[in-house]
VMD Tcl script that builds the backbone (N, CA, C; Angstrom):
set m [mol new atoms 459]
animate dup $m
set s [atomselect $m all]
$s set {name element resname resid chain x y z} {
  {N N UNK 1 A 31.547 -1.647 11.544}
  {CA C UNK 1 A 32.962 -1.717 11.807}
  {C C UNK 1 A 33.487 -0.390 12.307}
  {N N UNK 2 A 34.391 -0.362 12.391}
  {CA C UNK 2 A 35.330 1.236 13.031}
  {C C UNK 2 A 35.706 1.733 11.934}
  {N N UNK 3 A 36.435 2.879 11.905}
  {CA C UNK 3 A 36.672 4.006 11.364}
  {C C UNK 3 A 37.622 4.585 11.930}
  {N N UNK 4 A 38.784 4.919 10.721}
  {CA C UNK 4 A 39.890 5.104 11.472}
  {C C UNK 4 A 40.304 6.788 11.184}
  {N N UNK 5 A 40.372 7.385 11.774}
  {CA C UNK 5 A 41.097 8.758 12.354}
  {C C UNK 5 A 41.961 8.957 11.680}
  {N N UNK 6 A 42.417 9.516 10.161}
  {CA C UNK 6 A 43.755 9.574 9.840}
  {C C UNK 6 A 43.728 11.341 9.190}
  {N N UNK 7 A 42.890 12.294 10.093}
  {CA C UNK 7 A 43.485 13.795 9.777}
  {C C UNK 7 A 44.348 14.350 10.577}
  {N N UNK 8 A 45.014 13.473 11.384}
  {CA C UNK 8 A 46.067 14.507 11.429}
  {C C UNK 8 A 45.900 15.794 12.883}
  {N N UNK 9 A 44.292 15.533 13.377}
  {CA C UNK 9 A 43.875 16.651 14.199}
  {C C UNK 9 A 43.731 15.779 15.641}
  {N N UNK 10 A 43.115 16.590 16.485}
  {CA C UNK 10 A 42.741 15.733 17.875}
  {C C UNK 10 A 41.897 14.955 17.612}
  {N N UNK 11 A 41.513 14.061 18.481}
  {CA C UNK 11 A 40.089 12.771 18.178}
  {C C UNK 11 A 39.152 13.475 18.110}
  {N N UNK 12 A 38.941 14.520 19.038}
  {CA C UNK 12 A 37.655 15.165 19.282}
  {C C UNK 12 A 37.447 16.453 18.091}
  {N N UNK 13 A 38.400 16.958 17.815}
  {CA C UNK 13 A 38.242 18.532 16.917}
  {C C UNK 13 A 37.469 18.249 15.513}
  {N N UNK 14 A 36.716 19.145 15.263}
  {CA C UNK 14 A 35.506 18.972 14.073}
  {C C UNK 14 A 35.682 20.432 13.647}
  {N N UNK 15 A 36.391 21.331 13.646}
  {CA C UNK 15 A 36.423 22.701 13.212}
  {C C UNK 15 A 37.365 23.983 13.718}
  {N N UNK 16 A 37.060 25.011 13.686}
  {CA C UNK 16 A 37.655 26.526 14.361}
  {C C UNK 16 A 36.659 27.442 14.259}
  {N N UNK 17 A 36.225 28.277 14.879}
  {CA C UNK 17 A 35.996 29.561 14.073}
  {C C UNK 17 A 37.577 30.838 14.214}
  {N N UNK 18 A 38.028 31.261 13.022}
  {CA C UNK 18 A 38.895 31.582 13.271}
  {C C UNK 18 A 38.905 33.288 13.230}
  {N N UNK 19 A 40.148 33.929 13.482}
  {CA C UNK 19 A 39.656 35.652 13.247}
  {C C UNK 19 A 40.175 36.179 12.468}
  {N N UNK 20 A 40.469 37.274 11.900}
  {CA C UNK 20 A 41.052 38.521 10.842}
  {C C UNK 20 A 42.361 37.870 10.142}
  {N N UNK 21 A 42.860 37.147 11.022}
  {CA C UNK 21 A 44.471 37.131 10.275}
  {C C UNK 21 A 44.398 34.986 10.143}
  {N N UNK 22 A 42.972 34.465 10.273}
  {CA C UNK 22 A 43.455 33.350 9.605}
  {C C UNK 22 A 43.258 32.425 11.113}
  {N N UNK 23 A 43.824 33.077 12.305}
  {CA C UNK 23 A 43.787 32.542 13.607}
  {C C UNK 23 A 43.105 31.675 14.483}
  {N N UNK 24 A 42.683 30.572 14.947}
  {CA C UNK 24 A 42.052 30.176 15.203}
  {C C UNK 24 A 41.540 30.495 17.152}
  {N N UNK 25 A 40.676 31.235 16.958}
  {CA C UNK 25 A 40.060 31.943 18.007}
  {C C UNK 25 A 39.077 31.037 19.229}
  {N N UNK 26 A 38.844 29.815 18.337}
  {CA C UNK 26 A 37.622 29.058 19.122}
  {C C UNK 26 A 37.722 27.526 18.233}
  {N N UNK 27 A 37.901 26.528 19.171}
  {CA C UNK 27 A 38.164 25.341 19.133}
  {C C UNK 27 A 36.451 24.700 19.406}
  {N N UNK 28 A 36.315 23.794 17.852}
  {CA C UNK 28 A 34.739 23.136 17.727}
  {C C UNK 28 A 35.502 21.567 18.037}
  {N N UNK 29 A 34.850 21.058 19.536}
  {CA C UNK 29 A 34.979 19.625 19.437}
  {C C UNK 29 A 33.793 18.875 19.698}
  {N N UNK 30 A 34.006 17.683 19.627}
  {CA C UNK 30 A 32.662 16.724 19.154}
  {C C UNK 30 A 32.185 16.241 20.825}
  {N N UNK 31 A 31.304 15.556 21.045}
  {CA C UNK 31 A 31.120 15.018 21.959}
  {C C UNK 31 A 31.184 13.769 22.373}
  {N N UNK 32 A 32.277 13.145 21.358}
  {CA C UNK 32 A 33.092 12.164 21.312}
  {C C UNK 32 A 34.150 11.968 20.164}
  {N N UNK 33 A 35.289 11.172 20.150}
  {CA C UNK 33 A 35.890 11.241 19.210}
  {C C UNK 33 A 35.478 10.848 17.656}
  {N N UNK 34 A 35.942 11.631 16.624}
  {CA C UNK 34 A 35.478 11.842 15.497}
  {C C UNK 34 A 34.722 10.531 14.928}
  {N N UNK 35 A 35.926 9.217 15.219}
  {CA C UNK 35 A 35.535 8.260 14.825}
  {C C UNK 35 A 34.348 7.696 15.077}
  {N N UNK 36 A 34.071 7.839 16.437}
  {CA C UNK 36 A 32.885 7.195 17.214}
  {C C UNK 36 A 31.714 7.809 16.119}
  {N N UNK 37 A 31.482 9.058 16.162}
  {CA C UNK 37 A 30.370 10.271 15.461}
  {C C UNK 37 A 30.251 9.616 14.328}
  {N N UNK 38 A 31.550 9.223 13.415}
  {CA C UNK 38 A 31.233 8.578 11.962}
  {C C UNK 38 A 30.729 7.279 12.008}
  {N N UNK 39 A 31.259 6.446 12.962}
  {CA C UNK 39 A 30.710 5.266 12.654}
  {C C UNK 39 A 28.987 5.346 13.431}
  {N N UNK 40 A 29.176 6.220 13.824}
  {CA C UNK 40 A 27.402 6.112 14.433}
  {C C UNK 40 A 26.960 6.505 13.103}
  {N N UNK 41 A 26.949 7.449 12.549}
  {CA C UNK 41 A 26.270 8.275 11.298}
  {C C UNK 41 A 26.003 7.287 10.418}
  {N N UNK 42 A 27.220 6.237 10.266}
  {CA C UNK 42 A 27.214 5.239 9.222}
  {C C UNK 42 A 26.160 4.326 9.498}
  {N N UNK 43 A 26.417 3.778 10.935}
  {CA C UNK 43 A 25.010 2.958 11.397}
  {C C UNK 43 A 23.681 2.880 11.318}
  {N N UNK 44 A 23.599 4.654 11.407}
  {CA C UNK 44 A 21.752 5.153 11.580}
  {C C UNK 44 A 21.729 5.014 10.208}
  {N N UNK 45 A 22.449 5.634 9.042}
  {CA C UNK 45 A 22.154 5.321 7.642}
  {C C UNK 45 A 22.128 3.894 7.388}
  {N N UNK 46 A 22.554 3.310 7.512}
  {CA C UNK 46 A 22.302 1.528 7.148}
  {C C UNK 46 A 21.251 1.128 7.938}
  {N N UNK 47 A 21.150 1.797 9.621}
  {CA C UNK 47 A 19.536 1.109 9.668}
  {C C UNK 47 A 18.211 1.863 9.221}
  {N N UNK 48 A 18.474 3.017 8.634}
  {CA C UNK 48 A 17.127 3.561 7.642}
  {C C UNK 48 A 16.976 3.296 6.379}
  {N N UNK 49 A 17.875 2.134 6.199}
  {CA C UNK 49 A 18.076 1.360 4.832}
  {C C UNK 49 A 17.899 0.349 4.744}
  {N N UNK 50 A 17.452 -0.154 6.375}
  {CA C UNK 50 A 17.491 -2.063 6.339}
  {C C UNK 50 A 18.578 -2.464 6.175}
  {N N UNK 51 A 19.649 -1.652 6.007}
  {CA C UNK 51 A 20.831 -2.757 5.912}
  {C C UNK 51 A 21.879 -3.355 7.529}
  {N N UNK 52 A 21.365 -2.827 8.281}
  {CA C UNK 52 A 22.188 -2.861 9.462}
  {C C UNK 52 A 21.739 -3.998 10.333}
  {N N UNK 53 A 22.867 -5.016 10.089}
  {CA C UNK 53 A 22.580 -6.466 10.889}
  {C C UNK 53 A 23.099 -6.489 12.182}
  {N N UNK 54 A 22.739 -7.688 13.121}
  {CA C UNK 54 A 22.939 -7.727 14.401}
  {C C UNK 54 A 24.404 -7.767 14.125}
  {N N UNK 55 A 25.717 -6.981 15.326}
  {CA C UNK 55 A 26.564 -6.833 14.628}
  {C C UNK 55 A 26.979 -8.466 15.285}
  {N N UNK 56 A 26.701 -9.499 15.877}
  {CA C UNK 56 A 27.652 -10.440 15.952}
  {C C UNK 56 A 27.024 -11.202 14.767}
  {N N UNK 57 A 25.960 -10.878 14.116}
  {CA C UNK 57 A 25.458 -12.358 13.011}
  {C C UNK 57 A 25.559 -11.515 11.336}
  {N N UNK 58 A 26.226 -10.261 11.345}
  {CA C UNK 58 A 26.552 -9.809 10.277}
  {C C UNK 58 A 27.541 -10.612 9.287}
  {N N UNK 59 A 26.884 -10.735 8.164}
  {CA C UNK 59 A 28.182 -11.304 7.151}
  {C C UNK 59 A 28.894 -10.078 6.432}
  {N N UNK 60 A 28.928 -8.850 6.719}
  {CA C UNK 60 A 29.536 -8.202 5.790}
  {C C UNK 60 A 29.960 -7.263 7.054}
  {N N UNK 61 A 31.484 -6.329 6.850}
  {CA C UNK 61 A 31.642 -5.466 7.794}
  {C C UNK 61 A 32.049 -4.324 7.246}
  {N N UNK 62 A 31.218 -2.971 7.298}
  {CA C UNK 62 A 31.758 -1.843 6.935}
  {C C UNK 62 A 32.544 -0.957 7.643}
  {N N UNK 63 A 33.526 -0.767 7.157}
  {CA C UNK 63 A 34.586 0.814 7.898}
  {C C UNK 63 A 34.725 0.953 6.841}
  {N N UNK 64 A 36.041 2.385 7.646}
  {CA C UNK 64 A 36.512 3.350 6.907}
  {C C UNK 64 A 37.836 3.760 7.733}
  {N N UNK 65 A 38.099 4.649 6.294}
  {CA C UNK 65 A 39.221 6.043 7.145}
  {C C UNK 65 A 38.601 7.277 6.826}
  {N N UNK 66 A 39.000 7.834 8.050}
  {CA C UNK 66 A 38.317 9.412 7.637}
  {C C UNK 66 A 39.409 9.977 7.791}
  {N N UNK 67 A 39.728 10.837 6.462}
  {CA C UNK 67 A 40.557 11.423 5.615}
  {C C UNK 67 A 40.795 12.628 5.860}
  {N N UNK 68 A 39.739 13.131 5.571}
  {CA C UNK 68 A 39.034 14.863 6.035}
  {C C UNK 68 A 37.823 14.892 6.616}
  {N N UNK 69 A 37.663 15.452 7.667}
  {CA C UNK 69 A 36.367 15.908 8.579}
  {C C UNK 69 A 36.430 17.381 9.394}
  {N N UNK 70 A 35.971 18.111 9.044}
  {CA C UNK 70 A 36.214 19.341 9.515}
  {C C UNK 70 A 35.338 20.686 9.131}
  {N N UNK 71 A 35.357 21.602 9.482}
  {CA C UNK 71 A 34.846 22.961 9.262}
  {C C UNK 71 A 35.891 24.139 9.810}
  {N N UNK 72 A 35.484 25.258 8.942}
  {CA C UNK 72 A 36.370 26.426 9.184}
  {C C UNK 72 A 35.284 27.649 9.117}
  {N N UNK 73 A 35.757 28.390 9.859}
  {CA C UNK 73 A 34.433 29.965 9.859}
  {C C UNK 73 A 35.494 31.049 10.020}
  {N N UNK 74 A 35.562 31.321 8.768}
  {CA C UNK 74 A 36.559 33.068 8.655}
  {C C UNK 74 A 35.603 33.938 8.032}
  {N N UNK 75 A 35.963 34.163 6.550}
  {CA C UNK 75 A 34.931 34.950 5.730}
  {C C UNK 75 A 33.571 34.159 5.562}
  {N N UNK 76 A 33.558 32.678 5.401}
  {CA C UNK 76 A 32.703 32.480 5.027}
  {C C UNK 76 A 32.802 30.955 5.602}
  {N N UNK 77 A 31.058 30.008 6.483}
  {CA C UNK 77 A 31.794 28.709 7.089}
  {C C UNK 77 A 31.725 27.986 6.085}
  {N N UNK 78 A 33.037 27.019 6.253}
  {CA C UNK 78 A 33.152 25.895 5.204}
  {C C UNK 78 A 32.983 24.348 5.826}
  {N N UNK 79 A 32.542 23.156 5.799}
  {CA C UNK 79 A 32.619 22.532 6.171}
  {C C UNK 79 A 33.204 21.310 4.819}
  {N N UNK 80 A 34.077 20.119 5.325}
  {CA C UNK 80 A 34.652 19.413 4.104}
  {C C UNK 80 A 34.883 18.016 4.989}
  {N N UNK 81 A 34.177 17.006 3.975}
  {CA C UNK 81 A 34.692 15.396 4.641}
  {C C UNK 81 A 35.416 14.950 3.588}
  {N N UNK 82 A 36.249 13.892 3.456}
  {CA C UNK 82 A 36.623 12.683 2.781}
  {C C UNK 82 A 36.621 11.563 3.582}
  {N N UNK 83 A 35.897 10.547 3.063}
  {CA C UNK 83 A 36.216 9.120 4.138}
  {C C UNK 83 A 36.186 8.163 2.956}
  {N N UNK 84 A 37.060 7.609 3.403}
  {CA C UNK 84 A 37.159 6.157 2.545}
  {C C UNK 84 A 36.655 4.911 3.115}
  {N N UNK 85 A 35.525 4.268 2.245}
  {CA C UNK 85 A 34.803 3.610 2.880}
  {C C UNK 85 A 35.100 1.871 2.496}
  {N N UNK 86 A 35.009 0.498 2.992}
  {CA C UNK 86 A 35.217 -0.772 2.594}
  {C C UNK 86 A 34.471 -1.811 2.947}
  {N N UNK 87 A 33.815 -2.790 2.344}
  {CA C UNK 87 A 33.425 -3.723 2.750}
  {C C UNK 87 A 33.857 -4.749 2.812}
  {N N UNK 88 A 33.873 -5.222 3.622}
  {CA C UNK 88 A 34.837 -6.891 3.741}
  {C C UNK 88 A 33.762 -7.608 4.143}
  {N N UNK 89 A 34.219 -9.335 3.846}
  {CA C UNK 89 A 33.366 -10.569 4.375}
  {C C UNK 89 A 34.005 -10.725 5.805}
  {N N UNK 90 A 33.140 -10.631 7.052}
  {CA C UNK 90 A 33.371 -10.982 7.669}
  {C C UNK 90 A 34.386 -12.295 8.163}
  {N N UNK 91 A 33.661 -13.324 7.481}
  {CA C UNK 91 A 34.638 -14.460 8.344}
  {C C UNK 91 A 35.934 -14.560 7.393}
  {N N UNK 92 A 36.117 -14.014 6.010}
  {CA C UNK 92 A 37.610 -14.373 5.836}
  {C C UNK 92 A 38.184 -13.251 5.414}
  {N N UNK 93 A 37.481 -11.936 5.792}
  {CA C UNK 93 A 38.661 -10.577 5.727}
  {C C UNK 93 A 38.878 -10.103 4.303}
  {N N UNK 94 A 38.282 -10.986 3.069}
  {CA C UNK 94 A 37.912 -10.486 1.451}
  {C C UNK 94 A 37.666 -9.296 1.385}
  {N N UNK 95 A 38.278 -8.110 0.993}
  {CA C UNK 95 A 37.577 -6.875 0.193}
  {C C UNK 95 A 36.863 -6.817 -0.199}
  {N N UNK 96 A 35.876 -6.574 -0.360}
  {CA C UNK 96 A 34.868 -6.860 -1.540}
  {C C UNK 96 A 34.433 -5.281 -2.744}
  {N N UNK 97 A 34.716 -4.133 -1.795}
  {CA C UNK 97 A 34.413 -3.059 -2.446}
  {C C UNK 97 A 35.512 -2.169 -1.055}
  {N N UNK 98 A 35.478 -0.620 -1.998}
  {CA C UNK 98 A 36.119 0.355 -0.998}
  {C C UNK 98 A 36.355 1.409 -2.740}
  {N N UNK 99 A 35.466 2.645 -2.472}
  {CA C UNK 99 A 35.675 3.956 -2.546}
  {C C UNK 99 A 35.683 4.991 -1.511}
  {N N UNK 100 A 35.938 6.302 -2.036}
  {CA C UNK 100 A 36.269 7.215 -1.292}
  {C C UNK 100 A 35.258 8.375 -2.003}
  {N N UNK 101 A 34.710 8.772 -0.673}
  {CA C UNK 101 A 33.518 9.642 -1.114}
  {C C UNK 101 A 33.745 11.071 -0.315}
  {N N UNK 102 A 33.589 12.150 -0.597}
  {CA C UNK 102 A 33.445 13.611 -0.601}
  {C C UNK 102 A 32.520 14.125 -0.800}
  {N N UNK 103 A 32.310 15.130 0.104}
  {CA C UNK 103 A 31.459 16.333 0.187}
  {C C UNK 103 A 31.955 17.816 0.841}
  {N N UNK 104 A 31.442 18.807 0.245}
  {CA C UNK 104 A 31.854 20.187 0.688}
  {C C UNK 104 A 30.544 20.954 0.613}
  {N N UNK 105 A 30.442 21.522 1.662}
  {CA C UNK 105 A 29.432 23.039 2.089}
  {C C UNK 105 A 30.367 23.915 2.326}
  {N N UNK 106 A 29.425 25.147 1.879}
  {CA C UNK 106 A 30.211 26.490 2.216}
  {C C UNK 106 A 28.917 27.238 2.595}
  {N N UNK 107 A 28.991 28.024 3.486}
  {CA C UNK 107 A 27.752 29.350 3.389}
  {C C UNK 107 A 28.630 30.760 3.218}
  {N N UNK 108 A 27.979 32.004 2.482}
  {CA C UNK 108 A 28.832 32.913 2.126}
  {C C UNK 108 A 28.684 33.761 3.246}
  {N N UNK 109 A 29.613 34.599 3.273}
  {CA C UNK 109 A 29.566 36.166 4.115}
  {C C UNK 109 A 28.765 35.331 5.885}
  {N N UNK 110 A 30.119 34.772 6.645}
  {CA C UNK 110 A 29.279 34.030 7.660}
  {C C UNK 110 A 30.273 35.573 8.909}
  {N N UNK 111 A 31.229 35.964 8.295}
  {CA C UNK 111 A 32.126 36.790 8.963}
  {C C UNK 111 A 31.254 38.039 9.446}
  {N N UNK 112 A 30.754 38.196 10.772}
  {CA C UNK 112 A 30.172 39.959 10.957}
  {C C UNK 112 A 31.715 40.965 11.642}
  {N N UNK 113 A 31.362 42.026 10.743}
  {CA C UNK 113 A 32.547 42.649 11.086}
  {C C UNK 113 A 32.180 43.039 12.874}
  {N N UNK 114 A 33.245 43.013 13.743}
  {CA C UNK 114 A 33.287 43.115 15.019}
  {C C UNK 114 A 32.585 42.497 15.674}
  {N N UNK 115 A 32.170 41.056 14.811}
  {CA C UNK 115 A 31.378 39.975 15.433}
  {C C UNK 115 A 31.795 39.310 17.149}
  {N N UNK 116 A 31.130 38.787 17.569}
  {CA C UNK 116 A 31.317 37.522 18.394}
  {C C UNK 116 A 32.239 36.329 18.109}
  {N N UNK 117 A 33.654 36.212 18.489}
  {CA C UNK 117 A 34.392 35.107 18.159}
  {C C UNK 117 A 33.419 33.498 18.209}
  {N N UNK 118 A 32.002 33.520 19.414}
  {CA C UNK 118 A 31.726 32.752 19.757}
  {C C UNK 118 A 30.438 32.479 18.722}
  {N N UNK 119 A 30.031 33.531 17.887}
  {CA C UNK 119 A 28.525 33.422 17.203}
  {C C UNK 119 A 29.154 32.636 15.691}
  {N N UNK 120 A 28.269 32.456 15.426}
  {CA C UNK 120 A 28.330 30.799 14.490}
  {C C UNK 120 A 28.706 29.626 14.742}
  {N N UNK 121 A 28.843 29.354 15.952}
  {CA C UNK 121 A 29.526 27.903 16.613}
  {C C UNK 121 A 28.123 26.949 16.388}
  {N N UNK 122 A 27.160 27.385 16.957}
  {CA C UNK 122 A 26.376 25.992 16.388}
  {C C UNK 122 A 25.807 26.015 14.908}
  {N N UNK 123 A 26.362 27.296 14.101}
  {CA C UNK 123 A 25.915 26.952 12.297}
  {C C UNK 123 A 26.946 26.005 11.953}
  {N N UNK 124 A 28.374 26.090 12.488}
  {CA C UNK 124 A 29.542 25.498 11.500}
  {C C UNK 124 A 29.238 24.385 12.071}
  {N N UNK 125 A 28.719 23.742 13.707}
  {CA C UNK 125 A 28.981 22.419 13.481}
  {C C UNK 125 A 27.992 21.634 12.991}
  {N N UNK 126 A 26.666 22.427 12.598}
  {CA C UNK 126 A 25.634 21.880 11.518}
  {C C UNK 126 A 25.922 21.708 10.190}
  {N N UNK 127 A 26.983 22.220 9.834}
  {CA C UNK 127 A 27.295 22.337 8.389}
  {C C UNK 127 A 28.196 21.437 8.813}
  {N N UNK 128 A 28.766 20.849 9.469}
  {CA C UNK 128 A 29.830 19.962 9.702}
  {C C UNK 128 A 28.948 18.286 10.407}
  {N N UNK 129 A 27.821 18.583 10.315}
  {CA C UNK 129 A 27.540 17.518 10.551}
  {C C UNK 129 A 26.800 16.986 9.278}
  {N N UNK 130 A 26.028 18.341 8.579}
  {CA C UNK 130 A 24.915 17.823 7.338}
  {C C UNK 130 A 26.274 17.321 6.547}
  {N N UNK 131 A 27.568 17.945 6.040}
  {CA C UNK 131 A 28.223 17.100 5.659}
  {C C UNK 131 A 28.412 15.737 5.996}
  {N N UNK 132 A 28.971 15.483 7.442}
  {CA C UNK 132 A 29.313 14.245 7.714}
  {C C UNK 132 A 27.591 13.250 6.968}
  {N N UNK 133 A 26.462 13.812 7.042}
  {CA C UNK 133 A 25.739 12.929 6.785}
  {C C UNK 133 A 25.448 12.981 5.211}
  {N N UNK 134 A 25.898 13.611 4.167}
  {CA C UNK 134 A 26.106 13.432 2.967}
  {C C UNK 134 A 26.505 12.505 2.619}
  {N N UNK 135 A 28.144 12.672 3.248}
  {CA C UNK 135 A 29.193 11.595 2.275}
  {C C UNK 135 A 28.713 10.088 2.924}
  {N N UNK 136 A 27.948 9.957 4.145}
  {CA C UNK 136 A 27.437 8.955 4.632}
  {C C UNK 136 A 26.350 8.182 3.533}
  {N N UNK 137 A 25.235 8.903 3.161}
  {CA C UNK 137 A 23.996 9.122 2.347}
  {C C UNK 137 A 24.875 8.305 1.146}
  {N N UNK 138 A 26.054 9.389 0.541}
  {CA C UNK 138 A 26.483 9.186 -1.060}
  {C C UNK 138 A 26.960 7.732 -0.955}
  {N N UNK 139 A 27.307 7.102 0.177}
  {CA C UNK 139 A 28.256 6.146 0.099}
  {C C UNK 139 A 27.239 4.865 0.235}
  {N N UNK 140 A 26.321 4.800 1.004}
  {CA C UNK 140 A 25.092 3.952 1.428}
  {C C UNK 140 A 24.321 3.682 0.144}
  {N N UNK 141 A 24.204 5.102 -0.816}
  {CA C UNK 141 A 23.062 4.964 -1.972}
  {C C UNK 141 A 24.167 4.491 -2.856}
  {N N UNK 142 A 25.067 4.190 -2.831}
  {CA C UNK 142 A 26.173 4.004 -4.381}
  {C C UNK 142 A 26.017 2.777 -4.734}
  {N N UNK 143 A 25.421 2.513 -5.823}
  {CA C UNK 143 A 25.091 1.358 -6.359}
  {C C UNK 143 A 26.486 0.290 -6.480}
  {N N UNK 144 A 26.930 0.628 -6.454}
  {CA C UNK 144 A 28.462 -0.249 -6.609}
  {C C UNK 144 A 28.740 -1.205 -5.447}
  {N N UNK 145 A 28.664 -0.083 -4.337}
  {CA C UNK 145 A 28.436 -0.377 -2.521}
  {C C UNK 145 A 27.434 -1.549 -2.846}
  {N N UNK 146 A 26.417 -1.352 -2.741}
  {CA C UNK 146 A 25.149 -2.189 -2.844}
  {C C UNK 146 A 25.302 -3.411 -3.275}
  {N N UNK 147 A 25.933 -3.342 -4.834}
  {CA C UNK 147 A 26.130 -4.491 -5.540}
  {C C UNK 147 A 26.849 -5.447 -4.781}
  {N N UNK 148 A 28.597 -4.968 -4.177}
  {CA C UNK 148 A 29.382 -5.900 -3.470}
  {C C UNK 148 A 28.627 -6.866 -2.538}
  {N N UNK 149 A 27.757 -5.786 -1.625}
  {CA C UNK 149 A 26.581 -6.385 -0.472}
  {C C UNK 149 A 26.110 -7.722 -1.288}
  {N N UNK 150 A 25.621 -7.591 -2.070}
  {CA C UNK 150 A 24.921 -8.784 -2.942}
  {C C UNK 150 A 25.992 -9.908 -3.683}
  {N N UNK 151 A 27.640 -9.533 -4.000}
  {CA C UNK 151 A 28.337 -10.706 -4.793}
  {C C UNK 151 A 28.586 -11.988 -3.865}
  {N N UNK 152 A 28.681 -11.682 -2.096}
  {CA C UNK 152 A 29.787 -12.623 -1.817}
  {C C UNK 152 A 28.246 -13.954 -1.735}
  {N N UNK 153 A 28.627 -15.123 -1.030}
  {CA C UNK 153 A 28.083 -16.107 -1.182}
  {C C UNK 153 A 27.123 -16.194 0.183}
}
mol reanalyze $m
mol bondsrecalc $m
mol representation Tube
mol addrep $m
C-alpha cells in the first residue's frame, strides 16, 4: 500500500548537514519522494519474509504514515524515523492492526572543526537509511503485526 508523507518537509528532503550556528548549509534529498523510498523498504522487507503477495491477488494491504524521517549533521549525525504502520483487509477496508514504530541513530563527534560543509553527506544518508530499514525490520518482525496477518478469514 502507500505511505503517507505527514513531516511537514519537502517530498524529497531526508536531512541537512548543518553549520556552527545550527544553519542548514547543505540540503540531503532522496532520489525520489520519501514516500516512494518507504514503501519500497517496506516491500523488500516483506519479500525477504515471504510475505509480499502479487499486489492485485493480495488479501491484506499494508501502509503507513511517516511521521518522522530524517537526519541532521552538526556536532554529531543523527538520524530519526517514526512511521505508523496498518493493516487492512483488502476487500472491505477492516483495520485489522496499526502501531507506530521508532528508531534513532546517532554517531558522536561527526563535526571536523573547519570541515567540508559537503563531507559526511553520504554517512548521514546511511544512517538515514539503516534507520529507515530498522523501523521497517521492527515493524515486519512484531509479532502482533504477524498475528493480525493470520486473524482475518
Amino acid at each position: 500500500g502507500s505511505f503517507a508523507d505527514d513531516r511537514g518537509e519537502s517530498s524529497r528532503w531526508i536531512g541537512s548537514i548543518r553549520g556552527p550556528l545550527g544553519n542548514p548549509l547543505y540540503t540531503l534529498e532522496g532520489t525520489a519522494p520519501v514516500s516512494q523510498l518507504v514503501a519500497a523498504a517496506f516491500a523488500r522487507g516483506l519479500q525477504e519474509r515471504g510475505l509480499l503477495a502479487d499486489p492485485a491477488g493480495g488479501v491484506y494491504l499494508l501502509s503507513g504514515r511517516i511521521e518522522e524521517l530524517g537526519g541532521n549533521r552538526y556536532v554529531r549525525s543523527e538520524a530519526r524515523a517514526r512511521i505508523r504502520v496498518m493493516v487492512t483487509e483488502r476487500q472491505t477496508g477492516r483495520e485489522l492492526f496499526a502501531n507506530t514504530y521508532t528508531a534513532v541513530n546517532e554517531k558522536p563527534g561527526a563535526l571536523a572543526v573547519g570541515g567540508d560543509a559537503t563531507s559526511g553527506i553520504e554517512e548521514l544518508r546511511g544512517l538515514v537509511a539503516d534507520t529507515l530499514h530498522q523501523v521497517a525490520a521492527q515493524a515486519l518482525d512484531d509479532p502482533n503485526l504477524r498475528a493480525a496477518l493470520r486473524a482475518a478469514p
